[in-house]
C-alpha positions as CSV (number, residue, x, y, z in Angstrom):
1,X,10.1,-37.7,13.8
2,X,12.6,-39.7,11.7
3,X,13.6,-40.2,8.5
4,X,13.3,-43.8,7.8
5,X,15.1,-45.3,4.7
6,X,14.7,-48.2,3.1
7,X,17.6,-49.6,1.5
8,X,17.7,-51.7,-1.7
9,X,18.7,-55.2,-1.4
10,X,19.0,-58.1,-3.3
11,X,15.6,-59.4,-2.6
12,X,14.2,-56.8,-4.1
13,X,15.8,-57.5,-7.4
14,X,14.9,-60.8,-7.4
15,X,11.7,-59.7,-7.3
16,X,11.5,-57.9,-10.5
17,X,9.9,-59.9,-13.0
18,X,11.4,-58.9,-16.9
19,X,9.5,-61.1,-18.6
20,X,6.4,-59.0,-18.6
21,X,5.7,-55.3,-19.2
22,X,5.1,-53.4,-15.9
23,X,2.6,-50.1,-15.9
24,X,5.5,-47.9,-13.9
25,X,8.4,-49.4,-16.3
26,X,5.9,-48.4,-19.6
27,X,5.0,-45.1,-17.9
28,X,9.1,-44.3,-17.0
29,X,9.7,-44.7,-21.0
30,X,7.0,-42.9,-22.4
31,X,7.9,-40.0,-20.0
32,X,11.6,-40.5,-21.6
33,X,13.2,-42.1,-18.7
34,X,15.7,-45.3,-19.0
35,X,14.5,-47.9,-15.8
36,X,12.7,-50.0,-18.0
37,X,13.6,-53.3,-20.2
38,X,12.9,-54.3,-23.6
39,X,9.7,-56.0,-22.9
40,X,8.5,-52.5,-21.5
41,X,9.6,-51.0,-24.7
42,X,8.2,-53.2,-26.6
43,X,4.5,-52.9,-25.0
44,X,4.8,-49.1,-25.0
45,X,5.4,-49.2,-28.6
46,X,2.7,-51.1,-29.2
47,X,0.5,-48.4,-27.4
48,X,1.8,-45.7,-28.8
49,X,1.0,-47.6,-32.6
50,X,-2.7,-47.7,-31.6
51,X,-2.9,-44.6,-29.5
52,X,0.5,-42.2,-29.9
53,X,-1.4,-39.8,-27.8
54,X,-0.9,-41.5,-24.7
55,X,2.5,-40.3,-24.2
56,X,0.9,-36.4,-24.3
57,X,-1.0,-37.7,-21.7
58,X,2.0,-38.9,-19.7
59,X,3.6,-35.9,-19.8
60,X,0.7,-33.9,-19.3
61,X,0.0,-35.6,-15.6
62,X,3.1,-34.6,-14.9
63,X,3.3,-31.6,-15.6
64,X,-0.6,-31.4,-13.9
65,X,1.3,-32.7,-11.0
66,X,4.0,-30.1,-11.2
67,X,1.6,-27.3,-11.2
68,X,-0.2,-28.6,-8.1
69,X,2.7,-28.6,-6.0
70,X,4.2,-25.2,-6.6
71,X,0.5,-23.8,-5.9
72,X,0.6,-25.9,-2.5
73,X,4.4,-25.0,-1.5
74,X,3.8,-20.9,-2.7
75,X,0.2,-20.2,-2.3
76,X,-0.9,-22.9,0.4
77,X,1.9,-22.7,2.6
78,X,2.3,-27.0,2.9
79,X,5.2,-28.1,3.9
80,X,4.4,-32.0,4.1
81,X,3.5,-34.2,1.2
82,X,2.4,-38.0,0.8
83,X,2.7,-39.4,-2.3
84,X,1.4,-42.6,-2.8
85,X,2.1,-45.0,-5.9
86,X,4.9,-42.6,-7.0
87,X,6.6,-44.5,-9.5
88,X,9.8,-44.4,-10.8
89,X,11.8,-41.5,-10.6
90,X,12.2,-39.1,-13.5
91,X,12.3,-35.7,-13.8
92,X,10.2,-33.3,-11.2
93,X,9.9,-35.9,-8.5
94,X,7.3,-34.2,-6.2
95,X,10.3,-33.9,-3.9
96,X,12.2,-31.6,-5.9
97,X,9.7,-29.3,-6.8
98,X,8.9,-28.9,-3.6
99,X,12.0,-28.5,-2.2
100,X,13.4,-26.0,-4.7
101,X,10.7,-23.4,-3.6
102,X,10.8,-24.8,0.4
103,X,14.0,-27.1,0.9
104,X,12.3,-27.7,4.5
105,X,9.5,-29.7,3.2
106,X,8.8,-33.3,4.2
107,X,8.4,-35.4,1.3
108,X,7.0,-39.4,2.4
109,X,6.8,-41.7,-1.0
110,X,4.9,-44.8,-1.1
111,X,5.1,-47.7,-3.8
112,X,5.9,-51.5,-3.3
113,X,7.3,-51.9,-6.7
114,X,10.5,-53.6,-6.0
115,X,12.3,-51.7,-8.7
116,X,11.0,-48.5,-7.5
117,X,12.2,-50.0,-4.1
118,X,15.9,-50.6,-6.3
119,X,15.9,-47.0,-7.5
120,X,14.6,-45.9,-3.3
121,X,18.2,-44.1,-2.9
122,X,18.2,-41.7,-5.9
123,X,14.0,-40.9,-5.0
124,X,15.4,-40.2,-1.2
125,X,17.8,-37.5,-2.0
126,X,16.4,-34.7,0.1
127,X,17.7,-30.9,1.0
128,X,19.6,-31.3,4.4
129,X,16.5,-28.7,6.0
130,X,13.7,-31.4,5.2
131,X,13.3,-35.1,4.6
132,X,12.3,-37.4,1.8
133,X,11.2,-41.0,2.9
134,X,10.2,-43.9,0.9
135,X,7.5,-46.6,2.5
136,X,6.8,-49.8,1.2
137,X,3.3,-50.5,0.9
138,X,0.6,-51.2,-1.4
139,X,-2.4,-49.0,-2.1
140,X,-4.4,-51.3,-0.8
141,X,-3.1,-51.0,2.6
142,X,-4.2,-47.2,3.7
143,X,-3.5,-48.3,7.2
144,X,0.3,-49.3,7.0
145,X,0.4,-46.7,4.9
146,X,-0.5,-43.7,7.1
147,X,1.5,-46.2,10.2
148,X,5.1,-45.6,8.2
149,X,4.6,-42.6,7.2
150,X,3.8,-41.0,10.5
151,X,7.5,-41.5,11.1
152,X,8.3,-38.8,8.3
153,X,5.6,-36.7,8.9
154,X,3.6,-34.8,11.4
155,X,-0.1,-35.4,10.9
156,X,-1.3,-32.9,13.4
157,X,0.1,-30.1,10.6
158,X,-1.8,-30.1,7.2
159,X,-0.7,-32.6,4.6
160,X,-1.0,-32.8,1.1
161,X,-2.3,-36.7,-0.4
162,X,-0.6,-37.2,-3.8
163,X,-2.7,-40.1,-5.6
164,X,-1.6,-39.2,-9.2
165,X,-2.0,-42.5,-12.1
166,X,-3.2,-45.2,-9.1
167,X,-6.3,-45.3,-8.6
168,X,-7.2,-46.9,-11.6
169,X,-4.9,-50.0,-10.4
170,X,-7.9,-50.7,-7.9
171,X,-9.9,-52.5,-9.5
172,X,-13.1,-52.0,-7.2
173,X,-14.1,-48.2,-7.8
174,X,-15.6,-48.6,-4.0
175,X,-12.5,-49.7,-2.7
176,X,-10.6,-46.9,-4.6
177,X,-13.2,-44.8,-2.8
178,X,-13.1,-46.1,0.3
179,X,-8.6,-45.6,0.0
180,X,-8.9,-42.0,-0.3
181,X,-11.6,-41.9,2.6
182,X,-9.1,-43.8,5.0
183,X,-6.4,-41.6,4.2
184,X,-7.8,-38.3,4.2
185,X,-9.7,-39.5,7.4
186,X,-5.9,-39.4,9.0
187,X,-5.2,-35.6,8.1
188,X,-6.1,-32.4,9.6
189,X,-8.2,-29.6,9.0
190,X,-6.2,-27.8,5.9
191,X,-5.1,-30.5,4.7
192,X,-5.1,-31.2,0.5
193,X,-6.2,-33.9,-1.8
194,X,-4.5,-34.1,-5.6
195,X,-6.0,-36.8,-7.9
196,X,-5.3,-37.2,-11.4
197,X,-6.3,-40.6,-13.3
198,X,-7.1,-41.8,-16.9
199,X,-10.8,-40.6,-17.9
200,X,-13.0,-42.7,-19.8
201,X,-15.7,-41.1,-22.1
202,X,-13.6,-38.6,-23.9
203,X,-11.3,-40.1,-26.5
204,X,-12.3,-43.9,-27.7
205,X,-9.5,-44.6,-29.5
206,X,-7.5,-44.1,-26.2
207,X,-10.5,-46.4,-24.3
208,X,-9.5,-48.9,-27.0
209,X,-6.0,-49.0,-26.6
210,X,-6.1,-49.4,-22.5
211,X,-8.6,-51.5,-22.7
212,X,-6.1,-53.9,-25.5
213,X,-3.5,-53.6,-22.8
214,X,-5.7,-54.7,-19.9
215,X,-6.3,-58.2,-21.9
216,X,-2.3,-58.3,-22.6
217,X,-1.3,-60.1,-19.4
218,X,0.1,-56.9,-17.7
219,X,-1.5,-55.2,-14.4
220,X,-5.1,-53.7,-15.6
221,X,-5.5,-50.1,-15.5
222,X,-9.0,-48.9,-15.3
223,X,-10.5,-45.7,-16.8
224,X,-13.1,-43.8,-14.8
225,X,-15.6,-41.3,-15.8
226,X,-15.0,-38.1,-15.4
227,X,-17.9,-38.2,-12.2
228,X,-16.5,-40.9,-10.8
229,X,-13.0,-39.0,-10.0
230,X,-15.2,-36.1,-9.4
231,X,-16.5,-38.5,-6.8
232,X,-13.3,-38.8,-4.9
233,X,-13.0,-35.5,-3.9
234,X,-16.7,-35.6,-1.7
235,X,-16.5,-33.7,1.4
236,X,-13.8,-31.8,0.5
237,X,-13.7,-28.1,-0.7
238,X,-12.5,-28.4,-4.9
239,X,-10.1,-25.5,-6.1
240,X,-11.0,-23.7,-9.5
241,X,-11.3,-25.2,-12.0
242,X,-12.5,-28.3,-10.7
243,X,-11.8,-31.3,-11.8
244,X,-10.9,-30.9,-15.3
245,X,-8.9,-32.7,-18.4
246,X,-5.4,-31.9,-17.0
247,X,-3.7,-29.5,-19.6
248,X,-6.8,-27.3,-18.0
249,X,-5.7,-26.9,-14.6
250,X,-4.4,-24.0,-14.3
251,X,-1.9,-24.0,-17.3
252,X,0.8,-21.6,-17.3
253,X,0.7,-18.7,-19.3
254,X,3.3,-19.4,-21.9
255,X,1.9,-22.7,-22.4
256,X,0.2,-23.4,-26.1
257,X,-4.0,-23.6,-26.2
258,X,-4.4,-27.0,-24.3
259,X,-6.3,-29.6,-25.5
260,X,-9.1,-31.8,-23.8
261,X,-7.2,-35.2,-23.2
262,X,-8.3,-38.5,-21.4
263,X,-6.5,-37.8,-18.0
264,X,-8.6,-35.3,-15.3
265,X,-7.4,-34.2,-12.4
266,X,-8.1,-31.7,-9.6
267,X,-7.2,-30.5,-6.2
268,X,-9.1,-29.7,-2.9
269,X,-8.8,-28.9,0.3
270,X,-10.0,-30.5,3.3
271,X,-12.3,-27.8,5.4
């Protein structure tokens, strides 16, 4: 195996279009990051002045996210991770809480957001005993996908699929369907499955604000029903609680009563 790098270039900044918001630029600044641009700003403050709850939400996946990769580093023994649509960098990359409990884990990110692919060098900082990779590919392409990232990773030795915040960018619930049936197809027995994605059906002020910002000119999102995420983990054998409104999952002890949000989320295990 290697660890292929991609390195930033110029092309990629041409690429980057400032003139209108971007999902992963808005999701950066709600979750308090800085690689974003006015126009960014400006569309997540319009969210937040319809819905100011989104930004729980944001945080929340994250912090979902968090808690499903300390259970599959301490408790499940994994030790390779694929994360695809990873977004900008902020703070508990799934690299470095991974690493900090196994610093020989394999980390393989996938985006082709050209300034995620500008920011590629600070997401690839890895511990010198495993690797962190970053492939350039879209969702849509499971095949190229699971072809780079074989590079990284060892798909003979169980795997864990990060989709967190991306399946609602597939528009076509089939073909989001059909993604995480390619994908998982590719990994062995033991292998684990973490969704988490915007729920429709629970809060309508938050369907009403997503659904203003799907008609604003940026990339759609696209809520799903709580069954329809359920959906995506068919086959597969679903860790308590399920799949739940993500402040559920297993919160940490310390952690306030959570509340019942408009993100759910679970994780299973492929038998």
């Amino acid at each position: 195996m290697t660890d292929h790098v991609t390195t930033p270039g110029s092309a990629a900044h041409q690429k980057i279009d400032t003139s209108v918001p971007h999902s992963a630029r808005i999701w950066n600044y709600w979750l308090g990051g800085k690689d974003n641009y006015p126009v960014d700003e400006q569309a997540g403050d319009a969210y937040t002045a319809v819905f100011p709850g989104i930004v729980t939400i944001a945080r929340s996946s994250r912090a979902f996210l968090r808690r499903n990769i300390t259970y599959l580093v301490s408790e499940a023994g994994i030790r390779q991770f694929l994360d695809v649509g990873t977004g900008l960098p902020t703070a508990d990359n799934t690299h470095e809480v991974a690493q900090r409990l196994a610093p020989e884990t394999r980390i393989v990110y996938v985006d082709n957001d050209p300034l995620v692919l500008a920011h590629a060098r600070a997401l690839l900082y890895s511990t010198a005993e495993g690797a962190t990779s970053y492939v350039d590919a879209n969702v849509l392409d499971p095949e190229r996908i699971l072809a780079r990232a074989a590079e990284t990773l060892d798909f003979s030795r169980p795997t864990a699929l990060i989709l967190s915040n991306i399946l609602g960018h597939v528009a076509d619930y089939d073909q989001a369907r059909s993604i995480v049936t390619n994908l998982m197809a590719a990994l062995p027995s033991g292998s684990y499955l973490s969704i988490n994605d915007g729920s429709r059906g629970i809060d309508p002020v938050f369907e009403e604000a997503q659904d203003a910002y799907n008609e604003s000119g940026a990339v759609p999102y696209n809520l799903r029903s709580v069954d329809e995420i359920t959906a995506y983990f068919d086959g597969l054998e679903l860790l308590e609680p399920g799949v739940v409104s993500v402040p559920l999952w297993r919160p940490e002890a310390t952690s306030p009563a959570p509340d019942v949000i408009g993100e759910h989320g679970g994780l299973a295990r492929k038998p």
